[in-house]
C-alpha positions as CSV (number, residue, x, y, z in Angstrom):
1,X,-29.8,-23.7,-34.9
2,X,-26.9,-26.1,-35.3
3,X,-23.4,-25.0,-34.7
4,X,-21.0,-25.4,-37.2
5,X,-17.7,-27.0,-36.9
6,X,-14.0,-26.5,-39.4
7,X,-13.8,-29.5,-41.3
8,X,-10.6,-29.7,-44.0
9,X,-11.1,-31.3,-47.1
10,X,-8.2,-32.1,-49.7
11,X,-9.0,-31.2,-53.1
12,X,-6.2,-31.6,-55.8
13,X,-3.6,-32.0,-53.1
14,X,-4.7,-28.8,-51.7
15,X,-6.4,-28.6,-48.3
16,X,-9.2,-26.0,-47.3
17,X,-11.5,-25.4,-44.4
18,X,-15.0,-25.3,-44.3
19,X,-17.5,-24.5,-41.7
20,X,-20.4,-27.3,-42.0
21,X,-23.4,-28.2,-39.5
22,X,-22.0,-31.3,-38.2
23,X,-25.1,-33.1,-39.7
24,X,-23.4,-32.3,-43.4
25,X,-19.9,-33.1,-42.4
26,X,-20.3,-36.6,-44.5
27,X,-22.3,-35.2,-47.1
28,X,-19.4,-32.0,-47.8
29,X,-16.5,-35.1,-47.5
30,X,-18.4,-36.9,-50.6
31,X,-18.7,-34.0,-52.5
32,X,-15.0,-33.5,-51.2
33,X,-14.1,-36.6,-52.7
34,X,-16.0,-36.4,-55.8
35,X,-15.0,-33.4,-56.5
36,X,-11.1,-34.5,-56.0
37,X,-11.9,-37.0,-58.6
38,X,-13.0,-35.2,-61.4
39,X,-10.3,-32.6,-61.1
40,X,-7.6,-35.4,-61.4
41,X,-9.9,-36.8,-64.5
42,X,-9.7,-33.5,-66.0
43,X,-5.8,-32.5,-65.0
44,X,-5.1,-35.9,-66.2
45,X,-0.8,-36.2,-66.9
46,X,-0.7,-32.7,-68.0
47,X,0.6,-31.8,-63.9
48,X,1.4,-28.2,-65.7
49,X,-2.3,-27.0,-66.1
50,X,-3.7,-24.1,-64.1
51,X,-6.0,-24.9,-60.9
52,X,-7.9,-22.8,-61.6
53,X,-9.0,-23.7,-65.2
54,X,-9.7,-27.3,-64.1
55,X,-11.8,-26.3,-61.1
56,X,-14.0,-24.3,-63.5
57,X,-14.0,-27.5,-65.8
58,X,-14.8,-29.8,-63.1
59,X,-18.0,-27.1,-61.8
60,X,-19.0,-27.1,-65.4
61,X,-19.3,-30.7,-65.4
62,X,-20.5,-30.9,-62.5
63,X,-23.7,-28.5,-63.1
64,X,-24.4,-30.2,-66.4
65,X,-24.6,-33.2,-64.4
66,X,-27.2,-31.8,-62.0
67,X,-29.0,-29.8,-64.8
68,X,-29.4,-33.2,-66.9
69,X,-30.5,-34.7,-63.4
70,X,-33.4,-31.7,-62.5
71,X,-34.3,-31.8,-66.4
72,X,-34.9,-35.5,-65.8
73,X,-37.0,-35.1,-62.7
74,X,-38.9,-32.7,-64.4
75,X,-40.2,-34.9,-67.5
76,X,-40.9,-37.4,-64.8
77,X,-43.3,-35.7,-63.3
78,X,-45.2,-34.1,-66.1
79,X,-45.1,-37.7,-67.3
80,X,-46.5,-38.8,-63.9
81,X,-49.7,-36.0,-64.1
82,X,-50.1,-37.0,-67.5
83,X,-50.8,-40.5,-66.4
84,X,-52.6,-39.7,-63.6
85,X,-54.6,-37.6,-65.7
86,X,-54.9,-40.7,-67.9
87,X,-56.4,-42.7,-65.3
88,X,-59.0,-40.1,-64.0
89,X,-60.5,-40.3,-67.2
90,X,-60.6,-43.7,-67.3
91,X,-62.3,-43.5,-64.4
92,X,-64.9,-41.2,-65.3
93,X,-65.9,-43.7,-68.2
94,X,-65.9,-46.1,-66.4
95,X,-68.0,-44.5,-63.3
96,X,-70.1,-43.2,-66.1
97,X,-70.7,-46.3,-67.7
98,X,-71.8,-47.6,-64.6
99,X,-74.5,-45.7,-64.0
C-alpha cells in the first residue's frame, strides 16, 4: 500500500489539500486545473456569484461529460460484438461452403 502525501491544488483562487498516492499526484493537478477552468468559464465577469453554485455547475458539466463519454464506450462495444458476430457467421458459411 502506497503512502499518501498533502498536495494543494488552487481552484478558483482558493487553495485546498488533498491526500493523493504519489502515483496520482499529476493526474489530481490536471483535474485541478481542469476543474479551475471550467469554474472561471462558468463564473465568467459576474465575480459576485456564489462558489458554491458554480462548483455544482462545473460537477454538473463535468459528469455530463463523462456520462456522454461511458454512453459512447458503451455503443462501441455492442457495435464491436455485433460485428464480431457478423463475421462468425460469415465464417460459418463460408466453412460450411467448403465442405
Amino acid at each position: 500500500m502506497s503512502a499518501t502525501e498533502a498536495v494543494s491544488v488552487r481552484v478558483l483562487d482558493r487553495e485546498y489539500t488533498v491526500g493523493v498516492t504519489p502515483d496520482e499526484r499529476d493526474s489530481l493537478m490536471a483535474a485541478a486545473k481542469l476543474l479551475d477552468t471550467r469554474m472561471r468559464e462558468i463564473r465568467g465577469a459576474n465575480r459576485m456569484a456564489a462558489v458554491d453554485r458554480i462548483a455544482i455547475l462545473a460537477a454538473l458539466n463535468l459528469a455530463h461529460e463523462l456520462q456522454q463519454l461511458g454512453d459512447g464506450q458503451s455503443r462501441g462495444s455492442n457495435e464491436v460484438a455485433s460485428t464480431v458476430a457478423s463475421l462468425h457467421r460469415k465464417l460459418d458459411v463460408l466453412d460450411t461452403e467448403q465442405r
